[in-house]
C-alpha positions, 0 to 999 in steps of 0.5 A: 669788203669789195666795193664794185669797180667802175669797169675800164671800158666805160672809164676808158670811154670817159677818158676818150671822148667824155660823151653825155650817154657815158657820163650818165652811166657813170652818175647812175652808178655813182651819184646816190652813194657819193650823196649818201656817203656825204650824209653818213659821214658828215651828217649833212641834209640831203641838199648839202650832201648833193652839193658835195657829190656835185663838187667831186664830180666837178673835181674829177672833170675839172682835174682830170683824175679819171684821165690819171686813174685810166693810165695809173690803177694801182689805185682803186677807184672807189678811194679815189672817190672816197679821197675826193669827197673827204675833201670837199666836205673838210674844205666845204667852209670855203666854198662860198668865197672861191668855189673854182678856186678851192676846185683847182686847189683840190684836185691839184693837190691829188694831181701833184702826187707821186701816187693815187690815194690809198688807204693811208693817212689823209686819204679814205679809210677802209671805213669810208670804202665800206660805207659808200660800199653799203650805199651802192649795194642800198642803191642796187637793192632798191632798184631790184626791189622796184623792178618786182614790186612794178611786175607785181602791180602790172600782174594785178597782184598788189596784195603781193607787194602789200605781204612784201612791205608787212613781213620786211619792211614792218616785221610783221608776223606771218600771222599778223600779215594774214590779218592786215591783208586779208588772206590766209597764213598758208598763202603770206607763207606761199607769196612770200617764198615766190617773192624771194626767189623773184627778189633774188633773180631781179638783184642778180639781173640788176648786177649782171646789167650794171656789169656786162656792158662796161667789161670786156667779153673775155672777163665778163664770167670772173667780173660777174662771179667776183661782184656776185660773192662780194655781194653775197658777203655783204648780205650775210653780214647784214643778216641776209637778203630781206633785213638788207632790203629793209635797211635800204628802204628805210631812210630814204625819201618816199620816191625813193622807197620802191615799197613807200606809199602802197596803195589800198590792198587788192582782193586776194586773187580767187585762189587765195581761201578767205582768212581764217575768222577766228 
């Protein structure tokens, strides 16, 4: 499983002149799988788990290992990350008595290395690299989700979002959706089959977003094309587009659910023919 590469140019930049815009591109990209790997992997509550994402950025900075990681990338960096975090949470114990202490330990126990972590021994396992793998395509998926479900509400169209969240998040029938919304079975078929076309373009216009402004122009079509079949790999593993999104969704606070809290059913638009009665 291929987890997406934070890309050189903004590695680069962080490297150079560690401004504040590139440092928050990197915590977009990187704070909720770093939390929700923590909690996945340790069970921690979500306050802990952004503990720990707190401390492995602070160990990357305070270390320099994405100055080495820049010079160095016969290492991947997302086992790098996975390497740090595994050791925050076995050393989170000792936090409390010398929190920059132990922060120094740790990162000079990866700075006095001959190598970068691999998948090896004490370093992150391949089963580590797949769940925060998971956890950025969950983080994606809601945000593509968000993007639709927001131009639905400012088209007026909230009976669309409400046939969205009964066939995938609640995994109700065609029939039964009809019932809870209130328009006919031919058009839950016909929202439904629009709205997988607009989910899928939203998830490609998402990855392209993340990817193009961090890469070279001369590899912005292979990068593009790699993440997109790496992407495509996990939804097929994971029984496809709509049962992935119903895993991302689940799970997560409300604010963080882009189909939580829906409001009350908008009437069906005129073109919509009543439900059947029988």
């Amino acid at each position: 499983m291929s987890f997406p590469e934070t890309h050189y140019s903004l590695i680069d930049r962080l490297v150079r002149e560690g401004a504040e815009r590139d440092w928050g591109k990197f915590l977009e990209a990187y704070w909720t799988p770093l939390c929700a790997f923590a909690r996945r992997r340790a069970g921690l509550s979500v306050d802990d788990a952004e503990d720990v994402a707190a401390m492995t950025v602070e160990v990357l900075l305070r270390n320099k290992l994405l100055d080495r990681w820049a010079t160095d990338r016969s290492a991947k960096l997302r086992t790098l990350l996975c390497t740090v975090v595994r050791r925050v949470m076995a050393n989170r114990l000792r936090v409390q008595s010398g929190r920059r202490e132990l922060l120094e330990e740790l990162g000079r126990e990866l700075t006095e290395r001959d190598d970068l972590p691999t998948l090896k021994a004490d370093d992150a396992t391949e089963a580590d690299v797949d769940v925060l793998y998971a956890a950025w395509v969950e983080q994606l998926l809601r945000d593509a989700v968000g993007r639709v479900v927001t131009e639905l509400r400012a088209d007026g169209k909230e009976h669309y979002v409400a046939v969205l969240r009964a066939r995938v998040c609640d995994g109700l029938t065609i029939r039964d959706t009809a019932e809870r919304v209130g328009i006919t079975t031919a058009s839950v078929d016909n929202h439904y089959r629009s709205m997988q076309k607009r989910l899928r373009d939203a998830l490609q216009t998402v990855m392209h977003e993340h990817v193009r402004p961090n890469t070279p122009a001369r590899y912005i079509d292979t990068e593009l094309f790699r993440e997109w079949a790496a992407l495509a790999e996990y939804l097929e593993s994971h029984g496809g587009l709509e049962d992935a999104i119903a895993t991302a969704c689940a799970d997560v606070a409300p604010a963080e659910n882009p189909l939580s809290d829906t409001p009350p059913d908008s009437p069906p638009d005129a073109t919509d023919p009543p439900a059947s009665a029988s």
